[in-house]
KEKE-3310 file (N, C-alpha, C; in steps of 0.2 Angstrom, whole numbers, plus 5000, padded with zeros to 4 digits):
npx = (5027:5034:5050:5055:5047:5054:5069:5070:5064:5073:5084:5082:5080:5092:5099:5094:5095:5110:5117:5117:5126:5132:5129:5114:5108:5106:5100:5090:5082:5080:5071:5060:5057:5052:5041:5035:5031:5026:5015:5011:5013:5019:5031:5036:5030:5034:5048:5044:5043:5055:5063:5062:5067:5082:5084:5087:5088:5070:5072:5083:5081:5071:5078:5085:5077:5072:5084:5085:5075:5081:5092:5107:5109:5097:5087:5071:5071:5076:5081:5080:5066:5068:5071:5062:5053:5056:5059:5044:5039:5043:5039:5023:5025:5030:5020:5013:5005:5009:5012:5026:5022:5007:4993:4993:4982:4984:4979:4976:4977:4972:4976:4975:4988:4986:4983:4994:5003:4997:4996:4999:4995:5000:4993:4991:4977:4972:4966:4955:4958:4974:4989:5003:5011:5019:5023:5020:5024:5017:5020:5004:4990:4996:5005:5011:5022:5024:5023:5011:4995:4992:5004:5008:5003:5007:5022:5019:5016:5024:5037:5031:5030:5045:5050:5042:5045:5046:5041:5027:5013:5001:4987:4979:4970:4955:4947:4934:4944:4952:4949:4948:4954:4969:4974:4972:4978:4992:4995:4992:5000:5012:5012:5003:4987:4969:4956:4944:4932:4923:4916:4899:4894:4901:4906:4902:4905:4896:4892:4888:4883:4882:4881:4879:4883:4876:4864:4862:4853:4850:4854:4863:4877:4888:4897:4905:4912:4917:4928:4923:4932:4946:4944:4948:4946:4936:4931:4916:4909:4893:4884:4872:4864:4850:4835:4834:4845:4864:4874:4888:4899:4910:4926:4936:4953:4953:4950:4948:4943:4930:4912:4909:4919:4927:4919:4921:4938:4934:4928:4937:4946:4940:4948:4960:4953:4953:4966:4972:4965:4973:4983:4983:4975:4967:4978:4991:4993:4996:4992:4992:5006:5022:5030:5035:5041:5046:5053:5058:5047:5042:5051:5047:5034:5038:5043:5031:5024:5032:5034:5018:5016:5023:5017:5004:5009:5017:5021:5014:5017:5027:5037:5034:5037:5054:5064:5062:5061:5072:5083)
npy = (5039:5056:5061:5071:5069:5057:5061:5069:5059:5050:5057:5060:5046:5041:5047:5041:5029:5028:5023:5007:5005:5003:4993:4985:4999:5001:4989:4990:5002:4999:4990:4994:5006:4998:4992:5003:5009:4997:4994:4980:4964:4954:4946:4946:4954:4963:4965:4968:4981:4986:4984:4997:5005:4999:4996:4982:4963:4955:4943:4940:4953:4948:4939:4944:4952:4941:4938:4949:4951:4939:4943:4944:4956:4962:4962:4964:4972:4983:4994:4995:4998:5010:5018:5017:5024:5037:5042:5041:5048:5061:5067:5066:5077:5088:5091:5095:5086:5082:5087:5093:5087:5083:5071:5056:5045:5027:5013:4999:4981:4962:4953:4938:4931:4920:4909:4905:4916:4925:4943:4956:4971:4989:5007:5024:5033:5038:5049:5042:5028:5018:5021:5010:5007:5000:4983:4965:4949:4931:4914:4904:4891:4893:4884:4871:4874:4885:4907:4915:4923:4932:4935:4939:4951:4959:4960:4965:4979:4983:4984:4992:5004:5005:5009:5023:5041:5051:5063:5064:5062:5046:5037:5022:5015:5005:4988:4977:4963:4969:4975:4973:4970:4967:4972:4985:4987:4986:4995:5006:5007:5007:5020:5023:5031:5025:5020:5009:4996:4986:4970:4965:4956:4960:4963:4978:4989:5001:5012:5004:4992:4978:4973:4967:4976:4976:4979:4993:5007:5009:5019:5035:5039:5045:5039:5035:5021:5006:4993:4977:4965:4968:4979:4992:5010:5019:5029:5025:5028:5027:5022:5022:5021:5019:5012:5000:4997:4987:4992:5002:5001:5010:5011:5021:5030:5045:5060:5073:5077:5075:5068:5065:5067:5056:5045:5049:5048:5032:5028:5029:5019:5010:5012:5006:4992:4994:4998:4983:4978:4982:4978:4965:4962:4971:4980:4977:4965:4953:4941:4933:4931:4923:4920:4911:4907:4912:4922:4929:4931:4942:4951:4955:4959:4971:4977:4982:4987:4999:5006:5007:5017:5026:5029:5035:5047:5054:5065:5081:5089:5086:5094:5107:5105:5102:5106:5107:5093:5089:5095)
npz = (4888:4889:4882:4890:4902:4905:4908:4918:4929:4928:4932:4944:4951:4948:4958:4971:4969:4966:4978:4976:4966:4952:4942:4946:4948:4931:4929:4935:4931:4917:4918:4923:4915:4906:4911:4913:4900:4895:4903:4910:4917:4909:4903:4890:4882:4890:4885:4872:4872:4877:4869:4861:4868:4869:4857:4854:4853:4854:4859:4865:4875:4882:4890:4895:4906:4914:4919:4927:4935:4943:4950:4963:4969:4969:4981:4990:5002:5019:5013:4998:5002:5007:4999:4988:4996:4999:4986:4984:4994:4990:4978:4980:4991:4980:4975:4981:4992:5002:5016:5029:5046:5044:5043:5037:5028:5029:5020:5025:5019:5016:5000:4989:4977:4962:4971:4977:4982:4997:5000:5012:5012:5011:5009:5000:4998:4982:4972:4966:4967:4975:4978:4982:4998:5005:5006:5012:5010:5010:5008:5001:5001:5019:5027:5035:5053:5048:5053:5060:5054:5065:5068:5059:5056:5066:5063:5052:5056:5063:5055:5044:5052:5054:5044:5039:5039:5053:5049:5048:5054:5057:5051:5051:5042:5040:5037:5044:5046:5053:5064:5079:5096:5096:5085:5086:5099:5094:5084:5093:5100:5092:5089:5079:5074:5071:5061:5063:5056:5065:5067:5066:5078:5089:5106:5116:5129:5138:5148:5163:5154:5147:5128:5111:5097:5086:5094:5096:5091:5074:5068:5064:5073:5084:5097:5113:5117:5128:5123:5126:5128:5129:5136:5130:5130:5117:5104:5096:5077:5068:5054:5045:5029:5031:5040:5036:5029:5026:5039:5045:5060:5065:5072:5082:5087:5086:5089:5085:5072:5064:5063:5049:5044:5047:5041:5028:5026:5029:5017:5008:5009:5003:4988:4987:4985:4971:4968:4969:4959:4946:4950:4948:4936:4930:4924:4925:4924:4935:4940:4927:4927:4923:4932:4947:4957:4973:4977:4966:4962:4970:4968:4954:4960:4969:4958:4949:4959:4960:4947:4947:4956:4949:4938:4941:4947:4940:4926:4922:4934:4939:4928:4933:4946:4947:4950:4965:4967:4963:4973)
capx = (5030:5037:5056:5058:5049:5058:5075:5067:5062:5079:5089:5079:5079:5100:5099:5091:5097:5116:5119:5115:5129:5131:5125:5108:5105:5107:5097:5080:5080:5078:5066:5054:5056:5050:5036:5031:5030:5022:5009:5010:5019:5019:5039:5036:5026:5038:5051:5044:5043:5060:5066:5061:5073:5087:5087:5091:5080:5067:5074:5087:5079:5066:5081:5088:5072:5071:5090:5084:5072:5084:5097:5110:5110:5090:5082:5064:5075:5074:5086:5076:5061:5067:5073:5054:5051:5060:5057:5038:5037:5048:5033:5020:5027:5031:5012:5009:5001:5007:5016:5027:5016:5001:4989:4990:4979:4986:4974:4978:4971:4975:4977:4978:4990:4987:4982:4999:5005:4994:5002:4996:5000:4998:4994:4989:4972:4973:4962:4951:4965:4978:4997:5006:5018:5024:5019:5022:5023:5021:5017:4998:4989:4999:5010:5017:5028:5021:5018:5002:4993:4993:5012:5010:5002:5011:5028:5019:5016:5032:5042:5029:5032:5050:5052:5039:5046:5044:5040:5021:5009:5000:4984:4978:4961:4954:4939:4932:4946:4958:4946:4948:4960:4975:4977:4970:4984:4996:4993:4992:5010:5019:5011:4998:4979:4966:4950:4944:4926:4923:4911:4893:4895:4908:4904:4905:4902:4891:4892:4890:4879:4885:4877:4882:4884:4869:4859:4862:4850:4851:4855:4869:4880:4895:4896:4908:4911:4924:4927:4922:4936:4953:4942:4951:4939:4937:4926:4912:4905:4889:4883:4868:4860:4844:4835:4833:4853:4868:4878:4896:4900:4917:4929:4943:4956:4953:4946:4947:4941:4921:4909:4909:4928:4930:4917:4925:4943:4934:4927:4943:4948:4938:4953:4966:4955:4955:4973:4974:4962:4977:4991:4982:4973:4964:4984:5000:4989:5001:4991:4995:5013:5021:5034:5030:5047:5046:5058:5056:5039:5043:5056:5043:5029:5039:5042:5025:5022:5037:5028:5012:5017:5025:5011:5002:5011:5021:5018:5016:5018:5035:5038:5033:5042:5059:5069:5063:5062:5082:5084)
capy = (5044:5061:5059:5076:5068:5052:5061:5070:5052:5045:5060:5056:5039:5039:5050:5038:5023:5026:5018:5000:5001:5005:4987:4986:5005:5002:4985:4988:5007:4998:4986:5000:5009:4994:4991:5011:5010:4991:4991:4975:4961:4949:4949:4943:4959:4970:4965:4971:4989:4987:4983:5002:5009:4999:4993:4974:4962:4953:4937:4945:4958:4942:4935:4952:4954:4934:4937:4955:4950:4936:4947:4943:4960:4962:4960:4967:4976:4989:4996:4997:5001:5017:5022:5019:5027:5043:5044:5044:5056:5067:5068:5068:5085:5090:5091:5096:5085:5081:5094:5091:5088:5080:5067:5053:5040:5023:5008:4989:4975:4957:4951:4936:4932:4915:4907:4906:4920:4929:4949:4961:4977:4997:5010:5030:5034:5044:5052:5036:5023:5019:5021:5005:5009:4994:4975:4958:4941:4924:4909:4904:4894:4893:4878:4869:4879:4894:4909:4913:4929:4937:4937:4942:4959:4962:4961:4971:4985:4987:4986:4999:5010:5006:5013:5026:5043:5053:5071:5065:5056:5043:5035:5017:5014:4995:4985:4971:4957:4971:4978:4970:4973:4966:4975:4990:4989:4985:5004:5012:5004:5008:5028:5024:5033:5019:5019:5000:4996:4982:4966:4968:4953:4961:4967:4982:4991:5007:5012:4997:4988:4974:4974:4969:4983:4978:4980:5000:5009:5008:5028:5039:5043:5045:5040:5033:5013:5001:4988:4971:4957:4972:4987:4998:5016:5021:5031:5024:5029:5023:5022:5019:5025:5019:5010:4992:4993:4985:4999:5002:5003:5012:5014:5027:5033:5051:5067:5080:5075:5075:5061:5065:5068:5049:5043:5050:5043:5027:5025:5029:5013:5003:5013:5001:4989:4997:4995:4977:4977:4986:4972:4958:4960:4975:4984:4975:4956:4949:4934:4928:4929:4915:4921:4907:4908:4916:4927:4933:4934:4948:4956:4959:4964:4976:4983:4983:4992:5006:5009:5010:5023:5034:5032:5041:5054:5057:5071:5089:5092:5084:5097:5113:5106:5097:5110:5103:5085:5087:5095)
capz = (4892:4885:4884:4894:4908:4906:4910:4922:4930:4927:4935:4951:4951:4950:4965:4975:4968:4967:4983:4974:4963:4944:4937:4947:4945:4927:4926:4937:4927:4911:4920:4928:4911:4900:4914:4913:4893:4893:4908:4910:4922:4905:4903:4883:4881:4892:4881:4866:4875:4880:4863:4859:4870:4868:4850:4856:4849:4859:4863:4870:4880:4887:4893:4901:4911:4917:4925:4931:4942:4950:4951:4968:4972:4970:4987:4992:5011:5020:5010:4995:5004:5010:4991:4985:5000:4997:4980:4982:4997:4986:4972:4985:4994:4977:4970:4988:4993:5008:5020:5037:5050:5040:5046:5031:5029:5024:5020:5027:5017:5011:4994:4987:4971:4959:4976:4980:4987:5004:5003:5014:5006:5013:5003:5003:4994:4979:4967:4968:4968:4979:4979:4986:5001:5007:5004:5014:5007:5011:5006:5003:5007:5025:5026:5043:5055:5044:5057:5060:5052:5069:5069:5052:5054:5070:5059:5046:5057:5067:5051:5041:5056:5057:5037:5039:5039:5058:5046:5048:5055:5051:5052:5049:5041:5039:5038:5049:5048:5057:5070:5085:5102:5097:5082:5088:5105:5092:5082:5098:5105:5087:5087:5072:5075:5070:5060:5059:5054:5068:5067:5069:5083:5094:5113:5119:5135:5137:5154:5165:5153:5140:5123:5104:5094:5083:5100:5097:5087:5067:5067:5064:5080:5088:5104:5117:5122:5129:5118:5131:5131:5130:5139:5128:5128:5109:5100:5087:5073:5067:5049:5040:5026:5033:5044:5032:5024:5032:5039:5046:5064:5064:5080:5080:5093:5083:5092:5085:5067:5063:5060:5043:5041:5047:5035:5021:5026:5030:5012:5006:5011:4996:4985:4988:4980:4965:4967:4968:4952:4943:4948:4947:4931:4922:4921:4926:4928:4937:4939:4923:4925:4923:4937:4951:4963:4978:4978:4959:4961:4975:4964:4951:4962:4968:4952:4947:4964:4960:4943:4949:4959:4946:4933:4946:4951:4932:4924:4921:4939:4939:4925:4936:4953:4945:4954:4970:4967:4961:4978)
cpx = (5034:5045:5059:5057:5051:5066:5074:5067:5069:5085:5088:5080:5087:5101:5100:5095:5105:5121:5120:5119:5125:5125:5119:5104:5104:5099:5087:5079:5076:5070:5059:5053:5052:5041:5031:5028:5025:5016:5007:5017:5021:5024:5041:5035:5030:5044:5050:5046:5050:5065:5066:5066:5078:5091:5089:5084:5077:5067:5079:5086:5075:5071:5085:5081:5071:5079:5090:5082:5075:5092:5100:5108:5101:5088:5079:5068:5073:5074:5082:5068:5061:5069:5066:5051:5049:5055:5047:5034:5041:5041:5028:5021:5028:5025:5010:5002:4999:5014:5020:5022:5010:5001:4989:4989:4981:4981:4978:4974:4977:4970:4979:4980:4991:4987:4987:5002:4999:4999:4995:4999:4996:5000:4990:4983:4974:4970:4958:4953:4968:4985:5001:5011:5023:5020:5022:5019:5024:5018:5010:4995:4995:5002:5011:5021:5029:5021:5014:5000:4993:5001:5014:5009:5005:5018:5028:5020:5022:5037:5040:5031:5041:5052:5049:5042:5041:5041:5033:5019:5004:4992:4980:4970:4963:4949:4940:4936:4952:4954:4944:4956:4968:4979:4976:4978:4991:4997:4994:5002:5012:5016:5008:4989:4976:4958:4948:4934:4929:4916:4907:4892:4899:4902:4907:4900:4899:4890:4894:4886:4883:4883:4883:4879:4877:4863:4856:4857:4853:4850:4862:4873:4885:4896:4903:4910:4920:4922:4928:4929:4942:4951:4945:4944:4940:4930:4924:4908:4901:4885:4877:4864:4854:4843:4835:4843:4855:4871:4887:4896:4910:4920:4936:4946:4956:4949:4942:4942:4932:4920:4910:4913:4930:4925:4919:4931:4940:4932:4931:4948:4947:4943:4956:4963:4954:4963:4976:4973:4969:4982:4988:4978:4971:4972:4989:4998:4994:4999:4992:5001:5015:5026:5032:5034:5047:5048:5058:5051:5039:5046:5051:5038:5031:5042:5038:5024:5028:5033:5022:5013:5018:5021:5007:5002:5017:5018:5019:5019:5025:5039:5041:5038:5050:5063:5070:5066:5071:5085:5086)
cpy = (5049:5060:5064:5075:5061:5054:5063:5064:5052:5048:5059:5052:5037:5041:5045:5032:5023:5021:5012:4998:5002:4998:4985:4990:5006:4996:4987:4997:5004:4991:4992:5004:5005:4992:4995:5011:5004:4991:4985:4970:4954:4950:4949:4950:4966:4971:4968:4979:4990:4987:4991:5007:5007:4993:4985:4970:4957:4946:4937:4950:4952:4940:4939:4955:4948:4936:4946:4955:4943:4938:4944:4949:4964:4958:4965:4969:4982:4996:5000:4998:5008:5020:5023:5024:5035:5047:5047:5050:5062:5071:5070:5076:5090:5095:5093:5093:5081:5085:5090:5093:5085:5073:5063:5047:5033:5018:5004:4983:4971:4957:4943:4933:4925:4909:4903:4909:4925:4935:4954:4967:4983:5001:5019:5029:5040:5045:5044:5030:5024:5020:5017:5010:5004:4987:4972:4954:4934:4918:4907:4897:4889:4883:4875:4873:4885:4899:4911:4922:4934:4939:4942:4950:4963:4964:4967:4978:4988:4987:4992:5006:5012:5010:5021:5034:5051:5060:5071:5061:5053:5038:5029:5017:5007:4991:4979:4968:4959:4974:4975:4972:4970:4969:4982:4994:4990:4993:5007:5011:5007:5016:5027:5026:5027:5023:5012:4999:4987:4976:4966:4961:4955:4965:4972:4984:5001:5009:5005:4990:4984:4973:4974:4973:4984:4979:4990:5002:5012:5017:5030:5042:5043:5045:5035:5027:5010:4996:4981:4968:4963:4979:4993:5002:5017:5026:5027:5027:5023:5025:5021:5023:5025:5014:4999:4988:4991:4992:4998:5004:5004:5012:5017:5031:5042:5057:5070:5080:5072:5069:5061:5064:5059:5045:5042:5044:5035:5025:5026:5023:5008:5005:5009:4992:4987:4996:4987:4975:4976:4982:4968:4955:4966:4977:4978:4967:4952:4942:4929:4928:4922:4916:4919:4907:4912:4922:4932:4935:4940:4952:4958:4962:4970:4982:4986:4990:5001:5009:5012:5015:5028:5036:5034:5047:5055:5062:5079:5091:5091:5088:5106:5110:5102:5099:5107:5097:5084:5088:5087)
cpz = (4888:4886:4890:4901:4911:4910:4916:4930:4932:4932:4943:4953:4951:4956:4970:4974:4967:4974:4982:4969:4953:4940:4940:4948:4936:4927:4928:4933:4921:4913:4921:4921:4905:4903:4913:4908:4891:4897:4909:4912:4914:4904:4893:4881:4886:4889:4875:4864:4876:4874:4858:4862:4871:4863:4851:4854:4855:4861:4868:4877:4888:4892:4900:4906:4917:4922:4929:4938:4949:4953:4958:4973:4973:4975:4991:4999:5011:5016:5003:4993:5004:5002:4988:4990:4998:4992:4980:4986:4993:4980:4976:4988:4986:4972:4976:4989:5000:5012:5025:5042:5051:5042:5037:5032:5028:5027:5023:5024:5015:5003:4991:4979:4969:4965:4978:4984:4991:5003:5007:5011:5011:5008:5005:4997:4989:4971:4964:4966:4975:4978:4984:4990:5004:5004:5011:5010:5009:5009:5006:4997:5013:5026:5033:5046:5052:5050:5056:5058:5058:5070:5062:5050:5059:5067:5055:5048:5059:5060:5046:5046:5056:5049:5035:5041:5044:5054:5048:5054:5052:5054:5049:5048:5038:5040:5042:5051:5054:5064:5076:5090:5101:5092:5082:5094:5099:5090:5085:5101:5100:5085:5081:5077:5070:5066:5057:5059:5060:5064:5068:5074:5090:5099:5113:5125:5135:5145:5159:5162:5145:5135:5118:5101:5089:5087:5099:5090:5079:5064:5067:5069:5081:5096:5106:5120:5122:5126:5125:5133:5131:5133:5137:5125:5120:5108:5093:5084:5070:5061:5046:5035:5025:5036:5043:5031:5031:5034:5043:5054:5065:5070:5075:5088:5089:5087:5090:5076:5066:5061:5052:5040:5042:5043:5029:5019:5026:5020:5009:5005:5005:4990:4984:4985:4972:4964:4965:4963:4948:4942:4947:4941:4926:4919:4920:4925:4928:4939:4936:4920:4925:4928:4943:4958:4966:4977:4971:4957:4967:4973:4959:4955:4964:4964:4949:4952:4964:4953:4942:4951:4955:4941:4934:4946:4945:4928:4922:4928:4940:4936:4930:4944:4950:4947:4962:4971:4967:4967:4981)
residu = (UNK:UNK:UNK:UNK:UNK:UNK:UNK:UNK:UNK:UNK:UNK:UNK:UNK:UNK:UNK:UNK:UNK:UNK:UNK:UNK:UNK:UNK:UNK:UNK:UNK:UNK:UNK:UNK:UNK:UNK:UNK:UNK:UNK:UNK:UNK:UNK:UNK:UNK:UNK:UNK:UNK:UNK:UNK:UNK:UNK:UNK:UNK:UNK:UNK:UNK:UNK:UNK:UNK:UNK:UNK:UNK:UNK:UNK:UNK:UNK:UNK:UNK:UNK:UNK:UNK:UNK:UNK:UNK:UNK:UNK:UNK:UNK:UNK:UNK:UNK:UNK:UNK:UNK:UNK:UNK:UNK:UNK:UNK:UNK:UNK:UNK:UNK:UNK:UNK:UNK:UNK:UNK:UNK:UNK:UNK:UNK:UNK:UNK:UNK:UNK:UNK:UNK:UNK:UNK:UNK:UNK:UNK:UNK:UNK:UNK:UNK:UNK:UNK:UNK:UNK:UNK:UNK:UNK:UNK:UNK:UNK:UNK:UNK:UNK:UNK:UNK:UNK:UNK:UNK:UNK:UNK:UNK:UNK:UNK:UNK:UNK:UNK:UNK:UNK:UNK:UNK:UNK:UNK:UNK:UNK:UNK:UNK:UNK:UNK:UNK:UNK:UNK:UNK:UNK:UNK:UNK:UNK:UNK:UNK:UNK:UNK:UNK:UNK:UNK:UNK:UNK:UNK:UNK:UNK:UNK:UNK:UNK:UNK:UNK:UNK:UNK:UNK:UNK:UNK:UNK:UNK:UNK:UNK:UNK:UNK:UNK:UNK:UNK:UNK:UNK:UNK:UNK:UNK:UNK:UNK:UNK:UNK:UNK:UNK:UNK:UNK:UNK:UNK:UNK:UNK:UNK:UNK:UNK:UNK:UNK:UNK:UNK:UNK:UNK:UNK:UNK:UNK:UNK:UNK:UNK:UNK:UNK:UNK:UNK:UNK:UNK:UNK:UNK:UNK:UNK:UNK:UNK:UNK:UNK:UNK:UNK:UNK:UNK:UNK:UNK:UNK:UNK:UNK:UNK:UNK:UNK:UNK:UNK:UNK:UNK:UNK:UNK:UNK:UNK:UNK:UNK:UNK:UNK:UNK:UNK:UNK:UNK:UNK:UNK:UNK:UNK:UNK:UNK:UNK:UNK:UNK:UNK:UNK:UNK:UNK:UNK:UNK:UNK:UNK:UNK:UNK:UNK:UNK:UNK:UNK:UNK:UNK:UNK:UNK:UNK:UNK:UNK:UNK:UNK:UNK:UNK:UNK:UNK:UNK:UNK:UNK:UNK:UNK:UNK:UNK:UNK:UNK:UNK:UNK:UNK:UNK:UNK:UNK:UNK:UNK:UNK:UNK:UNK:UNK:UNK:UNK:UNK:UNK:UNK:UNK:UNK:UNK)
# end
């Protein structure tokens, strides 16, 4: 990273993060900086990188990364959601790429990490990846008096909503395991639009006639059904690239947007897991961290996840709007 858009970066990132206090705004910089330069969640090997920009040798750095991530004042909150927040809609409108007003897509899928940790993670599609916007985590797999994955995505959403900046709207895309009526009603109650690709067994209604969706003709259409057991109306789109393949039966509370325009966004969707790729092995491979503690293993991934972001959206373009952004 060039040093010009490192300061850049850093002048930004004080902004945002003065709230948090001099010694945690000092300590997760040189964190997020060691990350930026090392790509990678390996703390041995983000040491090294870290050892370059503050001359300290690398036993010492190892150790100043290990007390980083359990930091007192380091906790994944609202708090330091709405800062990552911030910061990445600020880039975003910067590169114009996303205006007031604007419909933006964001994925919903699980993950899971060293068959440990279950995250669900949302993310915006971009330039054939994704950019994390939120996560959840929790133990995996599911333990006793655990709650149940439906409490878990109904939480997910009301708190992604609750973080989620009024300036836009927002629109949920999601494959099979999210398209059914409870998390369809859930979208509609917390003001999210839907595109969820359903399962080629589900009922729907069609007048007053009941039929599964593989009953409908293996052709391209957009037609109008009440989905059976929540009689919630919806618009489906119907996919195939012929009349042998599997194809994609999509539902969307959307109007005004084309059959085609909701194909797009929906293959948009396979983006994010490109993303996952990225943290859990080809880049950050946070797999083979050795970070196993709940709570540190979530203070890193959300380092990994503020990284990822800016080796993104870092750049020349940060150059030509740096007037804004300081705004």
């Amino acid at each position: 990273m060039e040093k010009e858009n490192i300061q850049i970066i850093k002048e930004v990132f004080d902004n945002e993060f003065s709230k948090f206090g001099k010694i945690f705004q000092k300590n997760f910089w040189e964190l997020i900086l060691a990350l930026f330069s090392s790509q990678t969640s390996n703390l041995a090997k983000t040491a090294v990188c870290m050892g370059k920009y503050n001359n300290k040798t690398f036993k010492r750095n190892e150790q100043k990364l290990q007390r980083i991530i359990q930091l007192k004042d380091f906790k994944v909150s609202d708090k330091l959601w709405r800062v990552y927040l911030n910061i990445l809609f600020s880039l975003l409108e910067g590169q114009k790429i996303v205006s007031r007003g604007c419909t933006i897509p964001i994925n919903i899928d699980f993950t899971s990490i060293k068959d440990k940790f279950l995250i669900l993670s949302a993310s915006i599609p971009f330039e054939g990846r994704a950019i994390p916007i939120y996560f959840s985590i929790r133990v995996y797999p599911k333990k006793a008096k655990m709650s149940s994955q439906k409490k878990m995505e109904e939480a997910f959403l009301k708190q992604l909503k609750h973080l989620l900046s009024k300036k836009y709207e927002y629109t949920i895309v999601a494959d099979r395991g999210f398209g059914h009526s409870r998390f369809i009603n859930d979208c509609l109650r917390l003001g999210f639009n839907y595109i969820l690709r359903v399962k080629n067994n589900s009922i729907i209604e069609i007048g007053n006639k009941k039929l599964k969706i593989t009953d409908l003709p293996r052709e391209k259409d957009d037609i109008e059904i009440v989905l059976s057991r929540s009689k919630t109306k919806t618009r489906m789109i119907i996919s195939f690239a012929d009349k042998e393949s599997q194809g994609w039966y999509i539902i969307t509370n959307l109007e005004q947007e084309s059959y085609e325009e909701l194909i797009v966004h929906y293959k948009q969707r396979f983006h994010c897991e490109k993303m996952f790729q990225d943290q859990k092995s080809s880049i950050f491979d946070i797999e083979n961290s050795k970070v196993e503690e709940y709570s540190r293993f979530s203070n890193l991934f959300f380092s990994i996840c503020f990284t990822q972001m800016l080796t993104m959206l870092v750049g020349k373009e940060i150059d030509k709007n740096y007037k804004k952004l300081k705004k």
